[in-house]
C-alpha positions as CSV (number, residue, x, y, z in Angstrom):
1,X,17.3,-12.9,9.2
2,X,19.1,-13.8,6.2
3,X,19.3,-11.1,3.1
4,X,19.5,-7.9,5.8
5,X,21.0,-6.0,2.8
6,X,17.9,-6.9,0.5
7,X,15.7,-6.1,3.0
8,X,16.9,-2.8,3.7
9,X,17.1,-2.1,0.3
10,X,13.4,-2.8,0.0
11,X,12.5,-1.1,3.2
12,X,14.0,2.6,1.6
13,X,12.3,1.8,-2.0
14,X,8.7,1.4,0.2
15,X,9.6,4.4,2.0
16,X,10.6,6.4,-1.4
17,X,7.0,4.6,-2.7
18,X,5.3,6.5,-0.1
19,X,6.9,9.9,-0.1
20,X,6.5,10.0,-4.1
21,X,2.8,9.1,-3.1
22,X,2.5,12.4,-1.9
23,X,2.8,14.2,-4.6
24,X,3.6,17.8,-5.4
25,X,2.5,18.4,-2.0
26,X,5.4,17.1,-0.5
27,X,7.9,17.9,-3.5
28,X,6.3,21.2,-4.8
29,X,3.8,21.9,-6.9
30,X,3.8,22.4,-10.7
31,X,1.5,24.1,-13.6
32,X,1.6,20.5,-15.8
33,X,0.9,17.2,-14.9
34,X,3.6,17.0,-11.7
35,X,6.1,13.9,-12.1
36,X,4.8,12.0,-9.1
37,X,1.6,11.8,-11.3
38,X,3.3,10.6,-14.4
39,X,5.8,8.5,-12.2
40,X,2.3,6.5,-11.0
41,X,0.1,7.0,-14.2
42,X,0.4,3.3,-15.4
43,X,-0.6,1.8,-11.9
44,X,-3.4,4.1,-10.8
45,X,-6.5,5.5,-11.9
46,X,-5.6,9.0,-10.3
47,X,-9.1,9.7,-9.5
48,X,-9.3,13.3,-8.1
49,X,-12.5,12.6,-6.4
50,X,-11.1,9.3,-5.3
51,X,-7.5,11.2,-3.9
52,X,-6.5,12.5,-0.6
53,X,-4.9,16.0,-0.7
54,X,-1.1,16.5,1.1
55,X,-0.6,20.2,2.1
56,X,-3.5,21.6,-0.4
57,X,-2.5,19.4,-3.5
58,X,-3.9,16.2,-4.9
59,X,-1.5,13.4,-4.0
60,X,-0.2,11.1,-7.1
61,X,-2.2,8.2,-6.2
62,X,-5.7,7.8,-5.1
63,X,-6.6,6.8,-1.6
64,X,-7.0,2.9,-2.1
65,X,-3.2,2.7,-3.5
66,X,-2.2,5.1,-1.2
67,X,-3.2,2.7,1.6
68,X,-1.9,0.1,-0.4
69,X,1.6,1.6,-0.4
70,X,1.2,2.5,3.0
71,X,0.8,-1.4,4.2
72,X,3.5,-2.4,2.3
73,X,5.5,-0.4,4.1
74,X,3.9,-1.4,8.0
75,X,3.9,-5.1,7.2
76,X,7.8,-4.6,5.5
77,X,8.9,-2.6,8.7
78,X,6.6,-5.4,11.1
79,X,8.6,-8.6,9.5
80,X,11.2,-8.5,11.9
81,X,9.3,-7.9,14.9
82,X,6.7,-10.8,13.7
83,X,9.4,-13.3,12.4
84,X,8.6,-15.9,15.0
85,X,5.0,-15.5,14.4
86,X,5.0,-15.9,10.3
87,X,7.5,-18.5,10.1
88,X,6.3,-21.1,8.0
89,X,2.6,-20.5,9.1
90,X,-0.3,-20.1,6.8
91,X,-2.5,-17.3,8.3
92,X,-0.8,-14.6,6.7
93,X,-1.3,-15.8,3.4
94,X,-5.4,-16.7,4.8
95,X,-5.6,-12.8,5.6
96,X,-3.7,-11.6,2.6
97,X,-7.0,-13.6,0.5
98,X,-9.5,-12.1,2.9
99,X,-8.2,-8.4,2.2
100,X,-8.2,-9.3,-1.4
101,X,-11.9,-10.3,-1.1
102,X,-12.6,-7.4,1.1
103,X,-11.4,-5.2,-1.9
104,X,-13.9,-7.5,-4.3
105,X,-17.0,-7.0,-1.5
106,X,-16.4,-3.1,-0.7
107,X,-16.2,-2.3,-5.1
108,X,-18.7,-4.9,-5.4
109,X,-21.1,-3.4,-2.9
110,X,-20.5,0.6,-4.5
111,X,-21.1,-0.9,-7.6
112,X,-24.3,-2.8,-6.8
113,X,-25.4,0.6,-5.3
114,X,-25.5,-1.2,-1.9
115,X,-23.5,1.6,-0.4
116,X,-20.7,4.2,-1.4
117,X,-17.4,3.8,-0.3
118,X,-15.4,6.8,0.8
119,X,-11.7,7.8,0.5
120,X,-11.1,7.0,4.2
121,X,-12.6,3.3,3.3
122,X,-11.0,2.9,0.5
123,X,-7.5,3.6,2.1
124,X,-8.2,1.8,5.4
125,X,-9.3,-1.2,2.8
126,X,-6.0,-0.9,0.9
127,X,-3.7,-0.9,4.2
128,X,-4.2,-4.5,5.1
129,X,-4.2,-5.7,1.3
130,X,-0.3,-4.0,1.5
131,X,0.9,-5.2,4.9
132,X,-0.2,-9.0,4.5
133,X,1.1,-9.0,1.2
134,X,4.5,-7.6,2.9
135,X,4.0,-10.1,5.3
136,X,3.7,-13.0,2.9
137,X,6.8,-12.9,1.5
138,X,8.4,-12.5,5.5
139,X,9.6,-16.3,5.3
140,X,12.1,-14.9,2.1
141,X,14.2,-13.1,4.3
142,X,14.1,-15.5,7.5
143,X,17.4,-17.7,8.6
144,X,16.6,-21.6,7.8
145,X,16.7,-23.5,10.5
């Protein structure tokens, strides 16, 4: 792997993504809008129907970016495990445009009134979307050969 500083640097800025995700749960609540929230504000809707809670309080991003993060973080943290398995090969990009669709059919289908889409849907929906796009980029930090 070449660029093990840049990748580590990355891997602790997805894993600060994910713990700020959290919200005042994790880093104590507050009266005003909390700073996770603010931090987030330009990048997510910050539905409160459409939000998972973290020990009793909203979290700072709703449940699809959540899962979102989250993948960015399992397909950052799988790139050296799948290295051999990415190289230079064009399913991960195939997958990353099938989760991007499967965002299009599942907001598509709730707002078609074909059926409603959950926070646990949305979020399980959002995971693969972050770890193939993680996983896209793998070949960056690969040696050449």
């Amino acid at each position: 792997m070449k660029f093990k500083a840049l990748y580590a640097g990355v891997l602790v800025g997805l894993i600060l993504l994910v713990l700020f995700s959290l919200g005042s749960g994790l880093w104590g609540g507050s009266d005003g809008l909390h700073w996770t929230e603010q931090l987030f504000s330009g990048v997510c809707h910050q539905l409160p129907n459409r939000t998972f809670t973290f020990m009793g309080e909203l979290m700072a991003v709703n449940t699809r970016c959540f899962g979102i993060f989250s993948g960015l973080l399992a397909g950052w943290i799988l790139i050296p495990v799948l290295k051999d398995m990415i190289s230079e090969k064009k399913w991960p990009f195939i997958c990353l445009l099938f989760a991007g669709l499967l965002q299009i059919i599942d907001y598509s289908g709730n707002l078609f009134l074909l059926w409603e889409n959950t926070n646990s849907s949305r979020f399980l929906l959002g995971l693969p979307l972050g770890m193939f796009s993680s996983i896209v980029i793998a070949d960056l930090f690969q040696s050449t050969k």
